[in-house]
C-alpha positions in Angstrom: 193.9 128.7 60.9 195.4 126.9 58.1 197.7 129.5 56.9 200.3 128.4 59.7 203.5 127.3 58.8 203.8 125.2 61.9 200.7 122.5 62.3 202.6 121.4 65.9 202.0 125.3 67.1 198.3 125.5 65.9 197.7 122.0 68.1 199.4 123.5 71.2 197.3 126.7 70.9 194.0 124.9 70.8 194.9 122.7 73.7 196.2 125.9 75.5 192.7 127.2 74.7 190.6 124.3 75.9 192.5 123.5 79.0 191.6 127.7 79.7 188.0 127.0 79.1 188.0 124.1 81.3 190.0 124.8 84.5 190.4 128.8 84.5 192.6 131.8 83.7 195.1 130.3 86.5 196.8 128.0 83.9 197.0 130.2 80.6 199.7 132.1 82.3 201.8 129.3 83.2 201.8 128.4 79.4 203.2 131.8 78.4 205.6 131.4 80.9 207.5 128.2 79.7 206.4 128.7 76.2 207.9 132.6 76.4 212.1 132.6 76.7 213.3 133.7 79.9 214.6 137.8 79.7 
């Protein structure tokens, strides 16, 4: 996990992980969503 370039994008994937672990699946999508460009 240290080999990232950006620290700021490790921290948001570990929150994005607890948050999953601690309310559901129902909020991991939403994070793609607004993290993911619109097509």
């Amino acid at each position: 996990m240290t080999r990232y370039s950006k620290p700021s994008e490790n921290k948001c994937l570990n929150v994005t992980l607890s948050i999953r672990d601690k309310r559901g699946k129902w909020f991991y999508p939403t994070v793609i969503q607004v993290r993911t460009p619109p097509l």
